[in-house]
PDB file of N, CA, C and O in Angstrom:
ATOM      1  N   UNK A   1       0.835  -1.193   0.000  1.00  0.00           N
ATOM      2  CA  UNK A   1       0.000   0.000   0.000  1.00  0.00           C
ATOM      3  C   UNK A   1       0.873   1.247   0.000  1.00  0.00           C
ATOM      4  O   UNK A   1       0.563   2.173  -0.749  1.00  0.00           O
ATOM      5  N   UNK A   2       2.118   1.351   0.915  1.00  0.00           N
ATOM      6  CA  UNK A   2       2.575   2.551   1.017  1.00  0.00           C
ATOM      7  C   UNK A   2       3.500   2.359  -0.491  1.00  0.00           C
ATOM      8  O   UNK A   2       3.466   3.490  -0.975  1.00  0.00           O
ATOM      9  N   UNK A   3       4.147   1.632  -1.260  1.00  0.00           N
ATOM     10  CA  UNK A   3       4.238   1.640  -2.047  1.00  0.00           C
ATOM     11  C   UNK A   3       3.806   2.056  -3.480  1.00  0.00           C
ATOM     12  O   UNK A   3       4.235   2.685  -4.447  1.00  0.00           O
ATOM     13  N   UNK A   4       2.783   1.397  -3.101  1.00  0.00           N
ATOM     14  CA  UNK A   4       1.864   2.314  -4.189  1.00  0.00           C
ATOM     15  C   UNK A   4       1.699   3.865  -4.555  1.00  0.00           C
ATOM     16  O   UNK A   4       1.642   4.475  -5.623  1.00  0.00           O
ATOM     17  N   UNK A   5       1.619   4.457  -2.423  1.00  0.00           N
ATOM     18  CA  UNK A   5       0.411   5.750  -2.617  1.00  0.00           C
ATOM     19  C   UNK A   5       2.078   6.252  -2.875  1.00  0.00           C
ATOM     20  O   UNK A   5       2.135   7.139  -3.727  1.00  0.00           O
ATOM     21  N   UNK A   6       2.927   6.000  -2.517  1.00  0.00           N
ATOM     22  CA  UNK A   6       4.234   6.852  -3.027  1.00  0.00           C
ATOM     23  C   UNK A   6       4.227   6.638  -4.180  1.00  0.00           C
ATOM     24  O   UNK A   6       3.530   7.430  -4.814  1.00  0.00           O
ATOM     25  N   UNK A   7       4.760   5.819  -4.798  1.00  0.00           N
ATOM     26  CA  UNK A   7       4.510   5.619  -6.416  1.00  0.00           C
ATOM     27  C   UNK A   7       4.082   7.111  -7.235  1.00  0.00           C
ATOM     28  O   UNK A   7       4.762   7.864  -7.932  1.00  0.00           O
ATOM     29  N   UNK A   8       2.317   7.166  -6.713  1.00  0.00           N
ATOM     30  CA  UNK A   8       1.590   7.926  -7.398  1.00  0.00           C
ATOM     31  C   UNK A   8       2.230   8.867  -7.065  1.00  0.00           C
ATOM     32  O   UNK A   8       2.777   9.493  -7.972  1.00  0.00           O
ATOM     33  N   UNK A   9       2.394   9.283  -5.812  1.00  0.00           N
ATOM     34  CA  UNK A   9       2.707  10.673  -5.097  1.00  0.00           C
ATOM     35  C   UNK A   9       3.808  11.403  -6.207  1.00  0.00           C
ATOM     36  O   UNK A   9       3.762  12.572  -6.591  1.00  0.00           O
ATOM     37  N   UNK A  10       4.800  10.362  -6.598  1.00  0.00           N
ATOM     38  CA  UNK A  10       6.014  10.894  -7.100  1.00  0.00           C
ATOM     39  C   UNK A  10       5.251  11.182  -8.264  1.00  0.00           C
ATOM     40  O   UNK A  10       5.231  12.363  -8.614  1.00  0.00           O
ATOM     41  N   UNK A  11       4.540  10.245  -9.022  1.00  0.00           N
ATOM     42  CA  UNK A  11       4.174  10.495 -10.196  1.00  0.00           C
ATOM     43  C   UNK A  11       3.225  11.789 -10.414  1.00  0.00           C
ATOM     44  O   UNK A  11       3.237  12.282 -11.542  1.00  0.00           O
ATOM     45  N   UNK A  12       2.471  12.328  -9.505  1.00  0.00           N
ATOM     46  CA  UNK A  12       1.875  13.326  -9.850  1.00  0.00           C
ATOM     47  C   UNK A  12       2.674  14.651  -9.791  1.00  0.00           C
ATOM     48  O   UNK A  12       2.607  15.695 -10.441  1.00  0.00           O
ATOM     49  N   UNK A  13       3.388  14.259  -8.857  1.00  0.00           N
ATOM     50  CA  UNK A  13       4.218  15.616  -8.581  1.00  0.00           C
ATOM     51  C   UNK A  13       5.177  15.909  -9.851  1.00  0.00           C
ATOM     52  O   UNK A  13       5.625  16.996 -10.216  1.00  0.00           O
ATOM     53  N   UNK A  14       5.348  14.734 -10.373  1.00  0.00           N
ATOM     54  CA  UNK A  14       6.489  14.462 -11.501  1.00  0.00           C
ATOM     55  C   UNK A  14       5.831  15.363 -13.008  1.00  0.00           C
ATOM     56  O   UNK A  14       6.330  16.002 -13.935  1.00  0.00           O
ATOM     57  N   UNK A  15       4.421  14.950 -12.569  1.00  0.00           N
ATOM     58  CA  UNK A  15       3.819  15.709 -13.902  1.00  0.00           C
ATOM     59  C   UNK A  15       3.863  17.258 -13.489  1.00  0.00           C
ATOM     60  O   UNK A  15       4.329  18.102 -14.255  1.00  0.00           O
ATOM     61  N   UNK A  16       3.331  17.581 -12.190  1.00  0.00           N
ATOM     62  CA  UNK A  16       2.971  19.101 -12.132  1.00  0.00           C
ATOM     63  C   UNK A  16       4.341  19.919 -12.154  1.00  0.00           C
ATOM     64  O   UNK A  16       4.176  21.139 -12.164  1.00  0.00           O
ATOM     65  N   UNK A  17       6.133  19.315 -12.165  1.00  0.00           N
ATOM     66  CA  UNK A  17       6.884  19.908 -12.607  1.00  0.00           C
ATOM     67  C   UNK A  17       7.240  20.139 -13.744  1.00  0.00           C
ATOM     68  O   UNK A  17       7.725  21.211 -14.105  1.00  0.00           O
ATOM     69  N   UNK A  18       6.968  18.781 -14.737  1.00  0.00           N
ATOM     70  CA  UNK A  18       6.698  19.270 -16.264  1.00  0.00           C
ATOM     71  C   UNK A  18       6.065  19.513 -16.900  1.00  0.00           C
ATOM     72  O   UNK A  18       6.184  19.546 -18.125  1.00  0.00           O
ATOM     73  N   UNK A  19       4.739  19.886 -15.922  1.00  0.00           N
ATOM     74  CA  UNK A  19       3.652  20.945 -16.198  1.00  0.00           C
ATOM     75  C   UNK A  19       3.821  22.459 -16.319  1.00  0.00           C
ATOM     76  O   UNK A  19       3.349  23.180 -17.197  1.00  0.00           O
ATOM     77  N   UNK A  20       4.749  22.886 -15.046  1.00  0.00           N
ATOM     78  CA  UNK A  20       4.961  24.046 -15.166  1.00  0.00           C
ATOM     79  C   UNK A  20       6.975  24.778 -15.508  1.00  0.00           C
ATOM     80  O   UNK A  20       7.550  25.862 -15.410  1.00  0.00           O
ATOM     81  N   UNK A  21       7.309  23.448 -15.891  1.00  0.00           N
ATOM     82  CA  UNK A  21       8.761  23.622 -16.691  1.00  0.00           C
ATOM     83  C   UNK A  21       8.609  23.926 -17.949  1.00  0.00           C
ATOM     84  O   UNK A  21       9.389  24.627 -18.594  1.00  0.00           O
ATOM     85  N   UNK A  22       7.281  23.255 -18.489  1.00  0.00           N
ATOM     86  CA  UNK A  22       7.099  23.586 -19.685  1.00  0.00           C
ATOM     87  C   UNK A  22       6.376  25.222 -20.078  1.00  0.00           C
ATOM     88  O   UNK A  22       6.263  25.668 -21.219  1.00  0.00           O
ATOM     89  N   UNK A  23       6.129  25.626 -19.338  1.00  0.00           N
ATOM     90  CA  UNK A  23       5.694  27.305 -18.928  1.00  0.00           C
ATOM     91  C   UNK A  23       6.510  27.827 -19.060  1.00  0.00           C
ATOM     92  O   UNK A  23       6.314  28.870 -19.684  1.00  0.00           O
ATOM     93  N   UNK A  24       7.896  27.575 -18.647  1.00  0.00           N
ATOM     94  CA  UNK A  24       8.863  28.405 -18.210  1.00  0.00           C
ATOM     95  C   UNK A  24       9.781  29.248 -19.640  1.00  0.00           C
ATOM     96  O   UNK A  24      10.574  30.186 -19.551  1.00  0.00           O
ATOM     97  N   UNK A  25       9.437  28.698 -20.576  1.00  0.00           N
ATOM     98  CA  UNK A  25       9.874  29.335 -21.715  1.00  0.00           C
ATOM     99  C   UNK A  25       8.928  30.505 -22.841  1.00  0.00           C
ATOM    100  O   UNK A  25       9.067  31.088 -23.916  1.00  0.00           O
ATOM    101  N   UNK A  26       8.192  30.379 -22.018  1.00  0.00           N
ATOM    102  CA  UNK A  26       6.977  31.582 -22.814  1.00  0.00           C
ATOM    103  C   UNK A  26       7.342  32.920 -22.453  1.00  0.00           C
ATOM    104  O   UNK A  26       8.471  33.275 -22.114  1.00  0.00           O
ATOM    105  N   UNK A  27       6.191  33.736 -22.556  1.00  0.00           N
ATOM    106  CA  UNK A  27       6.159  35.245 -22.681  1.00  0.00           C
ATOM    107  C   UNK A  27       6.431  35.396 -21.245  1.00  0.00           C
ATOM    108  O   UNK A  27       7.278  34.803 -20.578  1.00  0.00           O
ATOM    109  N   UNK A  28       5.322  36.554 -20.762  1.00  0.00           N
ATOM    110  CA  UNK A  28       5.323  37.227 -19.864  1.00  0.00           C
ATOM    111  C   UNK A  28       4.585  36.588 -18.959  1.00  0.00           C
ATOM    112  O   UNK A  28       4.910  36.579 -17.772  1.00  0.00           O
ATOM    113  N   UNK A  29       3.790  36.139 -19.296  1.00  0.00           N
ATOM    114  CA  UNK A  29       2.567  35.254 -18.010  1.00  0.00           C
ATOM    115  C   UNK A  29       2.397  33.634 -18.399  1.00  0.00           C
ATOM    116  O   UNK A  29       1.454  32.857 -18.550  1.00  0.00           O
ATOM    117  N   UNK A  30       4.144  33.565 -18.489  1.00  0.00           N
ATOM    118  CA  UNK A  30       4.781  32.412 -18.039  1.00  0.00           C
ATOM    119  C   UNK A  30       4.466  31.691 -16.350  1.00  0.00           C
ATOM    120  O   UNK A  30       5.077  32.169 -15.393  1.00  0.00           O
ATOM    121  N   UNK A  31       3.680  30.772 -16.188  1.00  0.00           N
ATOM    122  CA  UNK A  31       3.187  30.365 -14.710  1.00  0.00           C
ATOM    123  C   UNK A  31       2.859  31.368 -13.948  1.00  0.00           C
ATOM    124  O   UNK A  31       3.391  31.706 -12.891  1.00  0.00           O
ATOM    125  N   UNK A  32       1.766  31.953 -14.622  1.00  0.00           N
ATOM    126  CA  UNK A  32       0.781  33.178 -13.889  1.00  0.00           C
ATOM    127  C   UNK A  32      -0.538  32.419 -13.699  1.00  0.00           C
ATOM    128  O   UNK A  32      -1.476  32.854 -13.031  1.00  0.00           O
ATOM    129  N   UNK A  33      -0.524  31.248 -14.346  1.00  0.00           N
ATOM    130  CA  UNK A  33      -1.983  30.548 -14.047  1.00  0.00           C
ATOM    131  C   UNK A  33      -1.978  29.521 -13.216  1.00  0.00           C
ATOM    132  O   UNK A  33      -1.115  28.651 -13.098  1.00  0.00           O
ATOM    133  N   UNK A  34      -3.385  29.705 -12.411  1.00  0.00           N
ATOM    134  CA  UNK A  34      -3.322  28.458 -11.332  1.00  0.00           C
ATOM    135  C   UNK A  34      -3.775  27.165 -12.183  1.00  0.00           C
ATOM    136  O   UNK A  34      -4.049  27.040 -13.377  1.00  0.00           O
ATOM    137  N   UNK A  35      -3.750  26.280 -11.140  1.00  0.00           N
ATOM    138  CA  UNK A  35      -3.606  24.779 -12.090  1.00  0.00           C
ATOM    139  C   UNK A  35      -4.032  23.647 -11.699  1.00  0.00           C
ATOM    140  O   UNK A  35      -3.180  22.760 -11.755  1.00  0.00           O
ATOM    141  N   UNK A  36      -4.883  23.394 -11.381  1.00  0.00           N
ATOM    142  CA  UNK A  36      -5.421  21.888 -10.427  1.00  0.00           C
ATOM    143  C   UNK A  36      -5.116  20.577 -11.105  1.00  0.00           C
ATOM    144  O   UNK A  36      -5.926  20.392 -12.012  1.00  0.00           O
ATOM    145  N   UNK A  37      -4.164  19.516 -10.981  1.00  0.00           N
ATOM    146  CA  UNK A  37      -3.884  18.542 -11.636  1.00  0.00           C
ATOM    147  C   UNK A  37      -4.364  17.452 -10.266  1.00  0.00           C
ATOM    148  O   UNK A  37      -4.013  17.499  -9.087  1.00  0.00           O
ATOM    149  N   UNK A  38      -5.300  16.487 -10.978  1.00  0.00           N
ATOM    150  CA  UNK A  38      -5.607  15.348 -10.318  1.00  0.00           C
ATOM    151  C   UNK A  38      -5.131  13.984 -11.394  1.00  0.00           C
ATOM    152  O   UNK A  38      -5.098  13.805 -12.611  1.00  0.00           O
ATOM    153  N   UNK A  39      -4.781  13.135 -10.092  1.00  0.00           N
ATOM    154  CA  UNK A  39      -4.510  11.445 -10.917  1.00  0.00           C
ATOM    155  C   UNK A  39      -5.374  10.761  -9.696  1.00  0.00           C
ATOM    156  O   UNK A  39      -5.646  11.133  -8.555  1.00  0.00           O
ATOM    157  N   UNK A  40      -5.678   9.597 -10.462  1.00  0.00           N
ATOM    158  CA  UNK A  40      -6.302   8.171 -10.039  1.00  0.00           C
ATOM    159  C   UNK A  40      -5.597   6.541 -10.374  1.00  0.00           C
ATOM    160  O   UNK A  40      -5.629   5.939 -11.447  1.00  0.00           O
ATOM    161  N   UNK A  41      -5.120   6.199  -9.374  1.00  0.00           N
ATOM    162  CA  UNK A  41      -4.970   4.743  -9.209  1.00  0.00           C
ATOM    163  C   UNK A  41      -5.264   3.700  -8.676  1.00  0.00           C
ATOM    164  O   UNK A  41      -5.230   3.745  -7.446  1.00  0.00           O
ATOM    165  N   UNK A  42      -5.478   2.984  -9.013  1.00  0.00           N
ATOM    166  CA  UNK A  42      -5.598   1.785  -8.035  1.00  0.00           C
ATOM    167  C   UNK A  42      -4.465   1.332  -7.282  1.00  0.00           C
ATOM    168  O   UNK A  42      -3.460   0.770  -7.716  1.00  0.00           O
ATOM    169  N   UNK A  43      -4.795   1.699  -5.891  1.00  0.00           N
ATOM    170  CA  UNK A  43      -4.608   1.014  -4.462  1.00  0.00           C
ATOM    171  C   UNK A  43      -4.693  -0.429  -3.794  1.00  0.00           C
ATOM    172  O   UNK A  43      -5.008  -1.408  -4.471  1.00  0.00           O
ATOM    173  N   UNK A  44      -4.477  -0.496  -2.796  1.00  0.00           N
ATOM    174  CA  UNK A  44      -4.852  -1.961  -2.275  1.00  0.00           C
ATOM    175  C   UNK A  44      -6.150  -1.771  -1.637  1.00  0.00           C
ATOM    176  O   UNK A  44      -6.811  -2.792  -1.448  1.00  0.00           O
ATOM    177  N   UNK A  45      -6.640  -0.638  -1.268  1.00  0.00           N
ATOM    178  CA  UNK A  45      -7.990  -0.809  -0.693  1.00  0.00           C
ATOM    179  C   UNK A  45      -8.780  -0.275  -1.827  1.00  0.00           C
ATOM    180  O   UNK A  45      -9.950  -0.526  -1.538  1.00  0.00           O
ATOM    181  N   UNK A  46      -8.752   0.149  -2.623  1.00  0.00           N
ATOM    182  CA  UNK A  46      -9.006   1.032  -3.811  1.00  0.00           C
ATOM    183  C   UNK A  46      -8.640   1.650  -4.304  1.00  0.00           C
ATOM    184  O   UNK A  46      -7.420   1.524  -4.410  1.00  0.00           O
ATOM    185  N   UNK A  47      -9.260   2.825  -5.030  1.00  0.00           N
ATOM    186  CA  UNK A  47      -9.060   3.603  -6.021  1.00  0.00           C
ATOM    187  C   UNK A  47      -8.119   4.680  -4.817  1.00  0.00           C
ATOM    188  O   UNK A  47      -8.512   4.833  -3.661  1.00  0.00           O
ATOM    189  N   UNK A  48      -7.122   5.199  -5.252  1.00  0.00           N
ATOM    190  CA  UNK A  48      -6.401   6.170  -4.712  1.00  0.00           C
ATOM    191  C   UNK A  48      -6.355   7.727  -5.522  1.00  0.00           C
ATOM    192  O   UNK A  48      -5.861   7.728  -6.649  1.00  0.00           O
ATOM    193  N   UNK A  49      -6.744   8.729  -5.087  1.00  0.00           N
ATOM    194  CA  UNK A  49      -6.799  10.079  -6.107  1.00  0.00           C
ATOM    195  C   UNK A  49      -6.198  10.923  -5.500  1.00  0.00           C
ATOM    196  O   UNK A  49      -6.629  11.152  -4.369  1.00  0.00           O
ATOM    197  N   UNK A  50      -5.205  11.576  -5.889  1.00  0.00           N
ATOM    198  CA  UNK A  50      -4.436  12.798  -5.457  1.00  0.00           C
ATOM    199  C   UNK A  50      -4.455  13.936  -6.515  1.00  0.00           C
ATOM    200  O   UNK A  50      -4.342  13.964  -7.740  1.00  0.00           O
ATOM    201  N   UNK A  51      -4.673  14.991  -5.404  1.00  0.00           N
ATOM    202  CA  UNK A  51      -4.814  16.252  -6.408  1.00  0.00           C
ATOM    203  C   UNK A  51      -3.942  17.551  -6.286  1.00  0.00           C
ATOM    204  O   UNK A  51      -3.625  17.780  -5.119  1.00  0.00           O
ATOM    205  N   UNK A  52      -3.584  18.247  -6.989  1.00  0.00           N
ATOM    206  CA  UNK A  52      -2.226  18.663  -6.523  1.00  0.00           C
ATOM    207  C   UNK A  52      -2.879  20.595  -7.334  1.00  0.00           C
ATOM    208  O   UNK A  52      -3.405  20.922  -8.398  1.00  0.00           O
ATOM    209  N   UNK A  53      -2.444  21.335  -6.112  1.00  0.00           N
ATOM    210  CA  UNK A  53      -2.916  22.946  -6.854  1.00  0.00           C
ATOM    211  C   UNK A  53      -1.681  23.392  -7.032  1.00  0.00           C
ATOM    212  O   UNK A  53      -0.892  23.162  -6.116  1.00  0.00           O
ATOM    213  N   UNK A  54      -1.230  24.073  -8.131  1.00  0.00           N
ATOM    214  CA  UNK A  54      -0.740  25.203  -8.000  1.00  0.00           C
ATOM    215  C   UNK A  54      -0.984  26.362  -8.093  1.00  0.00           C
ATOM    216  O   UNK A  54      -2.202  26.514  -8.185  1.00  0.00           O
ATOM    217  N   UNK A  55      -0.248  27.621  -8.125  1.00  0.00           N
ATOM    218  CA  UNK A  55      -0.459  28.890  -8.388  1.00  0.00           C
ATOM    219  C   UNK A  55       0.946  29.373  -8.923  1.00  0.00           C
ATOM    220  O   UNK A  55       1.957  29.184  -8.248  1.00  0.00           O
ATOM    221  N   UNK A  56       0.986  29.990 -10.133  1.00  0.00           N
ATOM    222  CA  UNK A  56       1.765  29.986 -10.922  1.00  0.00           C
ATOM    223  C   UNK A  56       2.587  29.018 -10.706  1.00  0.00           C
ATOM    224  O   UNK A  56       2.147  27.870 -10.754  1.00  0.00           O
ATOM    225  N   UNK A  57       4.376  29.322 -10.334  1.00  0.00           N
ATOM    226  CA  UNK A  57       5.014  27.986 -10.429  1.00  0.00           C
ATOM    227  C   UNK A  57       5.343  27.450  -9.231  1.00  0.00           C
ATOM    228  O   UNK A  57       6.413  26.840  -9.220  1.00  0.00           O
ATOM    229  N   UNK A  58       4.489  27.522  -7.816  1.00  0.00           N
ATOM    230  CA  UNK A  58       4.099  27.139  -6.783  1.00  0.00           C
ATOM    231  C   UNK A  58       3.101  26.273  -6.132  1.00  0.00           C
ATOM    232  O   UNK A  58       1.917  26.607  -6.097  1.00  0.00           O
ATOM    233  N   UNK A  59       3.576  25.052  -5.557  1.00  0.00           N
ATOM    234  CA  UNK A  59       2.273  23.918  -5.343  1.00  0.00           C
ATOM    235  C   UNK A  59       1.663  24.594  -3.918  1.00  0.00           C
ATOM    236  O   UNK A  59       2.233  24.697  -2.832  1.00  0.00           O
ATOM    237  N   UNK A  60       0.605  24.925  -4.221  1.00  0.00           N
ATOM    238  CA  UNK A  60       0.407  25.185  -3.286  1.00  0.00           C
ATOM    239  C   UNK A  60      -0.568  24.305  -1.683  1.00  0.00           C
ATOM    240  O   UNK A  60      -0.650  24.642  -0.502  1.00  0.00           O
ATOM    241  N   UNK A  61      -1.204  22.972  -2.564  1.00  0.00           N
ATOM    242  CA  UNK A  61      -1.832  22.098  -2.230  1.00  0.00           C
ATOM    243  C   UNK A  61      -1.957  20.922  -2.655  1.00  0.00           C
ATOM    244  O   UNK A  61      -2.079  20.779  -3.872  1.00  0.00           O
ATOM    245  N   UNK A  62      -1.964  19.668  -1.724  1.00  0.00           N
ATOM    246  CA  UNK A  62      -1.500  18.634  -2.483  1.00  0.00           C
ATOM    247  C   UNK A  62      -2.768  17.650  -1.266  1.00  0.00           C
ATOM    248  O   UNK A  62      -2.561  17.553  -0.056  1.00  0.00           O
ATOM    249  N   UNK A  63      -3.752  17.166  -1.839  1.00  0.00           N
ATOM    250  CA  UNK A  63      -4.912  15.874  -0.939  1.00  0.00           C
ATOM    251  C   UNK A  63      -4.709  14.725  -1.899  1.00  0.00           C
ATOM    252  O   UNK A  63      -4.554  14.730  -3.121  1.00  0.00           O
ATOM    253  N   UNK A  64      -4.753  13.691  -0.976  1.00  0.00           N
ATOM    254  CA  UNK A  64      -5.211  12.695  -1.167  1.00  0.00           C
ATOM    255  C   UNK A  64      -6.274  11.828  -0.732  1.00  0.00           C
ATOM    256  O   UNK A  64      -6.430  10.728  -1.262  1.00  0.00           O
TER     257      UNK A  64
END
């Protein structure tokens, strides 16, 4: 189980940095936008969903 929810953990976080790395080469309002990225996996007791906010290139919230 803890295997898993880490797993995801890394993996979401993994996206919301090349979510907002990929921002980082634009104009002016380069990671000026907030950003709610959610994933879903299956767990050992179930479905596991973590959701991760940012604000520009800052997480600012992360539930599972």
């Amino acid at each position: 189980m803890k295997k898993g929810l880490f797993a995801l953990i890394v993996l979401v976080l993994s996206y919301a940095i090349l979510a907002v790395g990929n921002n980082l080469g634009g104009g002016a309002a380069a990671g000026a936008d907030a950003a709610t990225l959610t994933a879903t996996a299956k767990g050992d007791g179930g479905d596991v969903t973590v959701t991760v906010k940012t604000s520009g290139d800052k997480i600012v919230d992360v539930k599972a």
